[in-house]
C-alpha positions as CSV (number, residue, x, y, z in Angstrom):
1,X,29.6,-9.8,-25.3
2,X,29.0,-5.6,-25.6
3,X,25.1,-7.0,-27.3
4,X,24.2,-9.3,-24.4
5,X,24.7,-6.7,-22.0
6,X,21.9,-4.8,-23.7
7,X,19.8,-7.6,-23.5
8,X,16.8,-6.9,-21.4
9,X,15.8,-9.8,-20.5
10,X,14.4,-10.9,-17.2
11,X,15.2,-13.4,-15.0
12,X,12.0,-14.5,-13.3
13,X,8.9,-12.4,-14.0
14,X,5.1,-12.8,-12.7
15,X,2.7,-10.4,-13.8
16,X,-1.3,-10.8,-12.9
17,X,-0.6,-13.6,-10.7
18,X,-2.6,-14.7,-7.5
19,X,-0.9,-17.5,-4.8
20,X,2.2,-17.7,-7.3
21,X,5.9,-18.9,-5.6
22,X,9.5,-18.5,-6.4
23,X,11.5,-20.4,-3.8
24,X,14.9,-21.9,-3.9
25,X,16.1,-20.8,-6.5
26,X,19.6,-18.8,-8.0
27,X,19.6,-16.0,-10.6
28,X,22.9,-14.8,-11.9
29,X,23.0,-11.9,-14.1
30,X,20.1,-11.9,-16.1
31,X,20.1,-9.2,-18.2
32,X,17.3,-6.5,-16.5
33,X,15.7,-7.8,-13.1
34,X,16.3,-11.3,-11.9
35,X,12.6,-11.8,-10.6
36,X,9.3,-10.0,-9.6
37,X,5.9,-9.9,-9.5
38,X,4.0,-6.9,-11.2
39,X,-0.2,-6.5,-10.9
40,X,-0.1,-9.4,-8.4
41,X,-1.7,-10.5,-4.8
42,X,-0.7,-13.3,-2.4
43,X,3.0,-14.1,-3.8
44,X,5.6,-14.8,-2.3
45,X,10.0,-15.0,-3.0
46,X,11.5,-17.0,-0.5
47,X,14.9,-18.9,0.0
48,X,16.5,-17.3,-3.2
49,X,19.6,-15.9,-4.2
50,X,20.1,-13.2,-6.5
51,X,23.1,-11.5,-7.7
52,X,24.1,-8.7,-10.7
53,X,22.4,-8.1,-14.0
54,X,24.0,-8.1,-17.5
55,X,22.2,-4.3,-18.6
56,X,23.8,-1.5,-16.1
57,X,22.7,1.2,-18.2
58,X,19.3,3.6,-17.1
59,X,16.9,3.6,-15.0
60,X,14.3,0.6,-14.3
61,X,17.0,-2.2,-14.3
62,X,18.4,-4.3,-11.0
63,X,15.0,-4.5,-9.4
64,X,14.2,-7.1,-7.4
65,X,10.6,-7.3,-5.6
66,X,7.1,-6.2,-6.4
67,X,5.3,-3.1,-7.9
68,X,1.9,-2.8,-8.5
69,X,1.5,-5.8,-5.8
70,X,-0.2,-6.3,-2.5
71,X,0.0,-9.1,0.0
72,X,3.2,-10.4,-0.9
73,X,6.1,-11.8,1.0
74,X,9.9,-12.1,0.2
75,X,11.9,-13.5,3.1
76,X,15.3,-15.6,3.1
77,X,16.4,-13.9,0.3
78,X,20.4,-12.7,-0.4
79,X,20.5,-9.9,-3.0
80,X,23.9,-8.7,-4.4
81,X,25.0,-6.0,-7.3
82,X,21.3,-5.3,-7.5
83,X,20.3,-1.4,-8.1
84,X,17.4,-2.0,-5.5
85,X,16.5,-5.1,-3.6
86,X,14.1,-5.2,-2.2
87,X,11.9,-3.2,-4.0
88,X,8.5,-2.5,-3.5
89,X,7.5,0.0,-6.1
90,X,4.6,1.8,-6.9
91,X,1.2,1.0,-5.9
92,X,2.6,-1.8,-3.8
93,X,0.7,-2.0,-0.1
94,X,0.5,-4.7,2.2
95,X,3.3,-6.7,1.7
């Protein structure tokens, strides 16, 4: 159990992606960031639910959102036990 909470693994990840989705669906404690898109335009995270991660050690883990992303939308979306939801981290504008 103590090695798959050092996993760092994530749940959903986009990166480089134009007019890309995630909708309805559930992540439970993956082991980083349950989902986001990274170096992206147009995407959108709607009617999800996210909750915990497995990893609670450092920086750069419980992020949910975008970085690095423009024009993107999340709406609907319940977060829990997340270090920062909803993030929209460097470089991101527009959304």
């Amino acid at each position: 159990l103590e090695h798959a909470r050092k996993q760092w693994v994530n749940g959903i990840s986009f990166d480089s992606a134009q007019e890309c989705w995630i909708r309805d669906v559930a992540v439970i404690k993956p082991g980083r960031n349950p989902a986001g898109f990274s170096r992206s335009k147009n995407c959108t995270i709607e009617d999800c639910f996210f909750d915990d991660k497995w990893f609670g050690g450092g920086g750069g883990t419980g992020y949910l959102g975008f970085g690095y992303a423009w024009d993107c939308l999340m709406d609907r979306v319940e977060a829990r036990n997340l270090r920062h939801a909803p993030n929209f981290q460097s470089a991101a504008s527009g959304n």
